[in-house]
C-alpha positions in Angstrom: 130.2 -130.7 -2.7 129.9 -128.4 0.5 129.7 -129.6 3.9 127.9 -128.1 6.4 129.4 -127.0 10.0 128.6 -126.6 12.8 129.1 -126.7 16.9 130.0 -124.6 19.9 131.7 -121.7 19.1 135.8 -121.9 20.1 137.5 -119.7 22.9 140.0 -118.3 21.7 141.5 -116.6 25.3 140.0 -116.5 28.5 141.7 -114.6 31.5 140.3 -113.3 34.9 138.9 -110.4 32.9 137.1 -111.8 29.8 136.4 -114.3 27.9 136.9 -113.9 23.8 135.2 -116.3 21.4 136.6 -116.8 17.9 132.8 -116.5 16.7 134.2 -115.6 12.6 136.9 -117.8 11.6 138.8 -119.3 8.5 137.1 -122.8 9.2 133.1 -120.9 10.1 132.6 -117.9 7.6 131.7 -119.3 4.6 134.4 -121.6 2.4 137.2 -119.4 3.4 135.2 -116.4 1.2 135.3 -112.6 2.3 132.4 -111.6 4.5 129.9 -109.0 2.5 127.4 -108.7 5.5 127.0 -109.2 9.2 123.2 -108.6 10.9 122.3 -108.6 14.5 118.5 -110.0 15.4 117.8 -109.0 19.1 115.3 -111.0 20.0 114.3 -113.4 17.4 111.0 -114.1 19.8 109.6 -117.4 20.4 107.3 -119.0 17.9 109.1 -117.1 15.4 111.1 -118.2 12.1 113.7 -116.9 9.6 114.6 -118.4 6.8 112.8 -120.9 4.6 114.7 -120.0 1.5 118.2 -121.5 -0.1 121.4 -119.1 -2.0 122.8 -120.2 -5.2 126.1 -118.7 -4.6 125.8 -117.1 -1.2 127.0 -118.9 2.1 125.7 -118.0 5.6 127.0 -118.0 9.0 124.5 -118.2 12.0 125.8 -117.6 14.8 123.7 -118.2 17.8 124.2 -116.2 21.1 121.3 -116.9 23.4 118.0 -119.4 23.5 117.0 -122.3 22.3 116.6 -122.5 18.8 116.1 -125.7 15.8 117.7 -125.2 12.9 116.4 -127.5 9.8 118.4 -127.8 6.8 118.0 -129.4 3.4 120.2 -129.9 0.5 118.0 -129.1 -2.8 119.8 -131.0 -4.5 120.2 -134.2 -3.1 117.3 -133.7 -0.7 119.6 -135.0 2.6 118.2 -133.2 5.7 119.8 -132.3 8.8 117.6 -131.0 11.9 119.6 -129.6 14.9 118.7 -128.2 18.5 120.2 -125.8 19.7 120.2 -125.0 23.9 121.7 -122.6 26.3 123.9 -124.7 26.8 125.6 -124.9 23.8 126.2 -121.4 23.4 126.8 -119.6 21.7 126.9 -121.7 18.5 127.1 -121.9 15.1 125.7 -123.3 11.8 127.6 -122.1 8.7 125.0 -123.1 5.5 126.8 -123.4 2.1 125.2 -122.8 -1.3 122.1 -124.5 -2.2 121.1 -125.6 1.4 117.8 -124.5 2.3 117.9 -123.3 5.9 115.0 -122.4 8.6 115.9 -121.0 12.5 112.9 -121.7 14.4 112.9 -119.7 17.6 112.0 -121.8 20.9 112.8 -119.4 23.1 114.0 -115.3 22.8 116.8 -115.8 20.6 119.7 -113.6 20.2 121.6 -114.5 16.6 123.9 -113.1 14.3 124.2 -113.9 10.4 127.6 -113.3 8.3 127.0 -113.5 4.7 129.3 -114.2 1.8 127.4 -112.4 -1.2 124.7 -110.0 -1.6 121.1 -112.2 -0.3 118.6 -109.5 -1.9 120.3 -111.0 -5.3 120.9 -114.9 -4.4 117.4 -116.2 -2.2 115.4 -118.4 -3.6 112.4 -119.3 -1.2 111.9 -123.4 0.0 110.0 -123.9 2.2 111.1 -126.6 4.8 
């Protein structure tokens, strides 16, 4: 079975000049797979969703870079559910989904996100609605 995970995204060096976050890693982008795709949503606008819809093979990587956001998850198998909020001041942030999680961002607030994928999603969503 997959685990989900999640949390503030790591620095990986800060100096006087810049801070660099390690926003793709090993341990974030999906099971240690290769990444297929990476989209940029700027703004996801409040009220808004994405989502609502599960892979069968595919894992995702959301990685969160401004607003306040709730993402709801649910495995569709077992049915275990997992509902997390997701403020400024966590950020930025990220929730990586494996296979058969069903997965819903829910915009609070203009949200700035990215999504990494492992596979091809025109070929692996199923929607589920959460």
């Amino acid at each position: 079975m997959y685990t989900i995970t999640h949390g503030t995204v790591p620095v990986g060096h800060k100096d006087n000049r810049r801070t660099i976050f390690d926003v793709l890693t090993e341990g974030n982008a999906g099971g240690g797979r290769a990444l297929y795709n990476l989209a940029y949503f700027d703004p996801l606008r409040p009220g808004n969703s994405i989502g609502n819809h599960f892979h069968c093979e595919t894992w995702e990587t959301y990685i969160i870079l401004s607003g306040d956001s709730v993402m709801s998850l649910q495995n569709v198998e077992t049915g275990e559910s997992l509902v997390i909020t997701i403020t400024e001041d966590l950020l930025p942030y990220h929730v990586t989904i494996p296979p058969k999680v069903a997965h819903r961002l829910d915009a609070k607030s203009q949200t700035t996100l990215l999504i990494a994928t492992t596979g091809n999603t025109n070929l692996d969503t199923i929607p589920h609605t959460l």
